[in-house]
GUMI-100237 format. One record per residue (C-alpha): x, y, z. Coordinates in Angstrom, 1 decimal. Example, Ala and Ser with C-alpha at 12.3 -4.5 7.8 and 13.67 -1.06 7.14 Angstrom:
rec east 12.3 | north -4.5 | up 7.8
rec east 13.7 | north -1.1 | up 7.1
END
This chain:
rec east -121.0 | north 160.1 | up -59.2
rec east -118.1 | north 157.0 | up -59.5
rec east -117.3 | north 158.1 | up -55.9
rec east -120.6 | north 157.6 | up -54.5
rec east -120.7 | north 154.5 | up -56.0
rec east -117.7 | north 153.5 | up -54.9
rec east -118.7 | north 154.4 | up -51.4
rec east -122.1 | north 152.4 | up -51.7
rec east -120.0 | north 149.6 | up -52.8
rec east -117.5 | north 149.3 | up -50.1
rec east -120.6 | north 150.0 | up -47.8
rec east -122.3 | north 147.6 | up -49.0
rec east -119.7 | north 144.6 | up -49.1
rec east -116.8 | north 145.6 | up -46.7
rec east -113.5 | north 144.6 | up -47.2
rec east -114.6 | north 141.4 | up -48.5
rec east -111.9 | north 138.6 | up -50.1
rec east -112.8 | north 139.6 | up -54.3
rec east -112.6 | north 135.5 | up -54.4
rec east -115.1 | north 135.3 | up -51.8
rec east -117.1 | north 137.7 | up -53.7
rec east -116.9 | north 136.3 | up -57.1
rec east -118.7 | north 133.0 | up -55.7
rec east -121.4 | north 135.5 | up -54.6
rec east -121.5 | north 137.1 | up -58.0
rec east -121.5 | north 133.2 | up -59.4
rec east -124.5 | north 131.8 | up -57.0
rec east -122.2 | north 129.7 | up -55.3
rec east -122.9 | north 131.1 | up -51.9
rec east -127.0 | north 131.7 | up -52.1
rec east -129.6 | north 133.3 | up -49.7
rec east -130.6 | north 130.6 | up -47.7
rec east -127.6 | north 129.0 | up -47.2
rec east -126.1 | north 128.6 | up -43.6
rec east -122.7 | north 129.8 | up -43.7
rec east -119.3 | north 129.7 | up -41.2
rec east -116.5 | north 131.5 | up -41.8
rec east -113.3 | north 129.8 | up -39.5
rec east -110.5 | north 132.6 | up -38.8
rec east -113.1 | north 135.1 | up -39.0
rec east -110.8 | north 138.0 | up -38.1
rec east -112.8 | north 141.2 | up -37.6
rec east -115.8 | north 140.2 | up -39.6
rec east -114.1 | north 141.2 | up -43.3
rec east -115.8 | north 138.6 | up -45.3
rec east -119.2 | north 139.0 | up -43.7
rec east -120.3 | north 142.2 | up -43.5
rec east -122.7 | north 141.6 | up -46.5
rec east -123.9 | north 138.3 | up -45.8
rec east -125.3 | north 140.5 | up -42.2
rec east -126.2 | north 143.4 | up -43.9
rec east -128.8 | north 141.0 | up -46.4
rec east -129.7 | north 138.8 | up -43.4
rec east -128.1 | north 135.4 | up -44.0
rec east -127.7 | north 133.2 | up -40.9
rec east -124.1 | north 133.5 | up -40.5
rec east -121.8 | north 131.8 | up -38.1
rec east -118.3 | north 132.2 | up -37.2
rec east -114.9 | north 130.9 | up -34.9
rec east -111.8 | north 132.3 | up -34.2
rec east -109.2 | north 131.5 | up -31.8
rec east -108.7 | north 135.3 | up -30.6
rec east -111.0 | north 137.2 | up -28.3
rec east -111.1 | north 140.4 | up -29.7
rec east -111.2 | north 139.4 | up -33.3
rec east -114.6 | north 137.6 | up -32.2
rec east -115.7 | north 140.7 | up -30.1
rec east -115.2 | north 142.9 | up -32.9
rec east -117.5 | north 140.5 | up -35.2
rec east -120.1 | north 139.8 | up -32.8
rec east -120.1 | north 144.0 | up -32.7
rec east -120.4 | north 143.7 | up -36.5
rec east -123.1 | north 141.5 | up -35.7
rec east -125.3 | north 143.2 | up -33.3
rec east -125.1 | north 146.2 | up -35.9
rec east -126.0 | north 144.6 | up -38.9
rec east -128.1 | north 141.9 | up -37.8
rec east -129.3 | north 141.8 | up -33.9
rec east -131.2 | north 139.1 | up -34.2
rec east -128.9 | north 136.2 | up -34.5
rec east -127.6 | north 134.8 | up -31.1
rec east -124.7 | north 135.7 | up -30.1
rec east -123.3 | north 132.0 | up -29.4
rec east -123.3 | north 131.9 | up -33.2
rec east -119.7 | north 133.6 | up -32.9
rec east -117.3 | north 131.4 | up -30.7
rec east -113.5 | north 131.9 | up -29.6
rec east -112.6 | north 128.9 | up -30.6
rec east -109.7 | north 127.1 | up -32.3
rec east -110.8 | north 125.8 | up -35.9
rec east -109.3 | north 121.9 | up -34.7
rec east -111.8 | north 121.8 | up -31.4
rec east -115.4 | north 123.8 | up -32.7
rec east -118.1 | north 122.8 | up -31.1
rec east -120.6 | north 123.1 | up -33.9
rec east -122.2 | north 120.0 | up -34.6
rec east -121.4 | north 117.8 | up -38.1
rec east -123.3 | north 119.0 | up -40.8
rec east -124.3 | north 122.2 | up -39.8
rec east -123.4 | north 124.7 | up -42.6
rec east -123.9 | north 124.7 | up -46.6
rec east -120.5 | north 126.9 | up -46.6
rec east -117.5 | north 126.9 | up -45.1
rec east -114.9 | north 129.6 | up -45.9
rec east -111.4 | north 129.8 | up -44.4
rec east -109.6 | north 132.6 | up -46.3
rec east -105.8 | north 132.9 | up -45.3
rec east -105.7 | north 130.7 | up -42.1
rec east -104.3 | north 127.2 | up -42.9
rec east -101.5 | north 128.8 | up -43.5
rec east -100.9 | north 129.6 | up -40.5
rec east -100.8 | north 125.4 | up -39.6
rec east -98.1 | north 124.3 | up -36.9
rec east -96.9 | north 121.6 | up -38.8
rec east -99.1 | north 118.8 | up -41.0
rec east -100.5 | north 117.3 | up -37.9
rec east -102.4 | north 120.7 | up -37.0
rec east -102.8 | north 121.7 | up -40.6
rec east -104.7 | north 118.1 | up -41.0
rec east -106.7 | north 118.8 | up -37.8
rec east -107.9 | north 122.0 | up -38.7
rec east -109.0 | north 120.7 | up -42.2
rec east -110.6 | north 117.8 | up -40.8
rec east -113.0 | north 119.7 | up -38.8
rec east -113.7 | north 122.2 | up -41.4
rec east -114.6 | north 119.1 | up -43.2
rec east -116.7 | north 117.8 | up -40.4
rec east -119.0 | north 120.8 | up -39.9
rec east -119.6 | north 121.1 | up -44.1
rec east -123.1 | north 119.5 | up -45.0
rec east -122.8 | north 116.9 | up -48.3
rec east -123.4 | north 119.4 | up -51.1
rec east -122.0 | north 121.9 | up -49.4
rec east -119.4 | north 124.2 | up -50.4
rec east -115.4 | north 124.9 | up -48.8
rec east -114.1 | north 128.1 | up -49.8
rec east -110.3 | north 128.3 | up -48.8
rec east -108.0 | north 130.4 | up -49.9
rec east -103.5 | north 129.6 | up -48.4
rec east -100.3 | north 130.6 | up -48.8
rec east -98.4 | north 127.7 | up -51.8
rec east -95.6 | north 127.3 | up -53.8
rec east -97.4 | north 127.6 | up -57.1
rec east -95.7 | north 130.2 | up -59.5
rec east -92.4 | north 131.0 | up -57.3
rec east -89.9 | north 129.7 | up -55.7
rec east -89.9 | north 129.1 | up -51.7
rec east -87.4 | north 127.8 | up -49.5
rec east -87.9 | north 124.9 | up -47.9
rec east -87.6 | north 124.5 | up -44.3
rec east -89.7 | north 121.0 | up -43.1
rec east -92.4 | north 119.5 | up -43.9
rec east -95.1 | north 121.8 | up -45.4
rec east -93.3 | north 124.6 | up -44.3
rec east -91.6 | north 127.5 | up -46.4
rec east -89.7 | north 130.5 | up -46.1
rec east -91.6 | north 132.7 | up -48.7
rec east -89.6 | north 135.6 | up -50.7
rec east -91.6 | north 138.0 | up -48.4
rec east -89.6 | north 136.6 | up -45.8
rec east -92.3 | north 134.9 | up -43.7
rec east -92.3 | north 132.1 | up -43.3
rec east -95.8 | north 129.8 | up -43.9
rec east -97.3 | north 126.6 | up -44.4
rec east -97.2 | north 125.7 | up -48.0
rec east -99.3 | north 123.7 | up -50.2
rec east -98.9 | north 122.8 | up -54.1
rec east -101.0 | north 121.7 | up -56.7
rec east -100.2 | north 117.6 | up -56.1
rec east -101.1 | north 117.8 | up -52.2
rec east -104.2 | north 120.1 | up -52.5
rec east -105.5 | north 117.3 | up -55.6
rec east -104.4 | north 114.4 | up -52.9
rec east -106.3 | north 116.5 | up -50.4
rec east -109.2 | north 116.5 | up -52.8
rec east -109.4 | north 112.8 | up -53.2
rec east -109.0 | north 111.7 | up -49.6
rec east -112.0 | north 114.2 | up -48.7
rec east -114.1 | north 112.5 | up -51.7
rec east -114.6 | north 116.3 | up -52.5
rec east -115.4 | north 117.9 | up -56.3
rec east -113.8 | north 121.1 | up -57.6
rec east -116.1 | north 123.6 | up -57.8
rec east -113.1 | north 125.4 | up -59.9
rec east -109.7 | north 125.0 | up -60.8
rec east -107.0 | north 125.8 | up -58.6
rec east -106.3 | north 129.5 | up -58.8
rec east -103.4 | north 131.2 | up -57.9
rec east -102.5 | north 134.5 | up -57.0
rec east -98.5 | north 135.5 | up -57.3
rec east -97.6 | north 138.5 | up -55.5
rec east -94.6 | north 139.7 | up -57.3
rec east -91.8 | north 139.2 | up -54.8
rec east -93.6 | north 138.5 | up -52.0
rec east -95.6 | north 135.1 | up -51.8
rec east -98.7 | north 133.0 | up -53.6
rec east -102.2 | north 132.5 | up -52.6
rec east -104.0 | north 129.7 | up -54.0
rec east -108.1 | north 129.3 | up -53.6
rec east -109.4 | north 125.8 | up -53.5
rec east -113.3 | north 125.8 | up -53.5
rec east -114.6 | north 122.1 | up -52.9
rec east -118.4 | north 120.2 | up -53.0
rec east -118.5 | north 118.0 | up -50.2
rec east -120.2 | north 115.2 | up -52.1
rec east -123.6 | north 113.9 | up -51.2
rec east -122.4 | north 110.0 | up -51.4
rec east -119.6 | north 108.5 | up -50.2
rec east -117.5 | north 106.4 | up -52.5
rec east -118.0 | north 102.7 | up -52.3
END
């Protein structure tokens, strides 16, 4: 009986992020909403949000990663268009401002050039997120071990990759300078040995400040 649930489970939800799905479990991502998620990969994080119907869009800058989610897509739910899943880079989508109640960009700013692209990327994320919507992202940091430092916001993690790095001071500067609320406190995951993920879940604010 556990492993039939189990089954159903991973069925049901995929290989989802657990800190994606704990915002599910909380209400913060709702039916209704109109969700993106930017570095889609293969589709992990959205095979229940298609499976239950929610209009779901998504970019990434790798053409099979989007052909395997617009697959995903025409499985679980044929009827959204297939424009709605776009090889593009997260610094140029084409989706209009405002378009989404939730953004989510688990383990790809990371991956940021140097702070000029890391910036761009963010900006646009930002950009596309209606006021009173919700940004889910979830990147490599220094919180909890030490890193090497290389330049800029780049490290060299224990792992032995190397990443862009935030901290708990630049993510709360980041905060600020978006006019964004936490939805919760910065988390972070340490990987013994390895590296830290940190998940930083904003409200886009309905007014700006004056």
């Amino acid at each position: 009986m556990q492993i039939t649930r189990m089954s159903s489970l991973q069925e049901q939800f995929g290989p989802i992020d657990i800190y994606v799905f704990d915002q599910l479990l909380r209400g913060n991502i709702a039916p209704g909403m109109r969700i993106l998620d930017a570095g889609c990969g293969s589709g992990r994080n959205l095979v229940y949000l298609l499976r239950e119907g929610w209009n779901v869009s998504a970019v990434d800058d790798n053409p099979p990663a989007i052909e395997q989610t617009r697959a995903l897509a025409a499985s679980l739910a044929p009827t959204l268009p297939v424009e709605n899943f776009r090889v593009e880079p997260i610094e140029r989508m084409s989706f209009p401002d405002a378009s989404f109640d939730v953004v989510l960009c688990s383990a790809v700013l990371h991956f940021s050039r140097d702070d000029d692209h890391f910036h761009a990327m963010l900006q646009n994320l930002w950009r596309v997120l209606k006021p009173g919507g919700l940004f889910f992202c979830r990147l490599a940091s220094t919180i909890g071990m030490p890193h090497r430092h290389l330049t800029g916001h780049r490290y060299l993690a224990p792992d032995g990759a190397e990443r862009f790095c935030v901290d708990e001071p630049f993510l709360m500067q980041l905060t600020a300078k978006l006019n964004g609320q936490l939805v919760d406190p910065i988390k972070t995951t340490v990987v013994q040995n390895q590296r830290c993920m940190t998940t930083w879940v904003l409200e886009k604010r309905v007014t700006e400040r004056p």
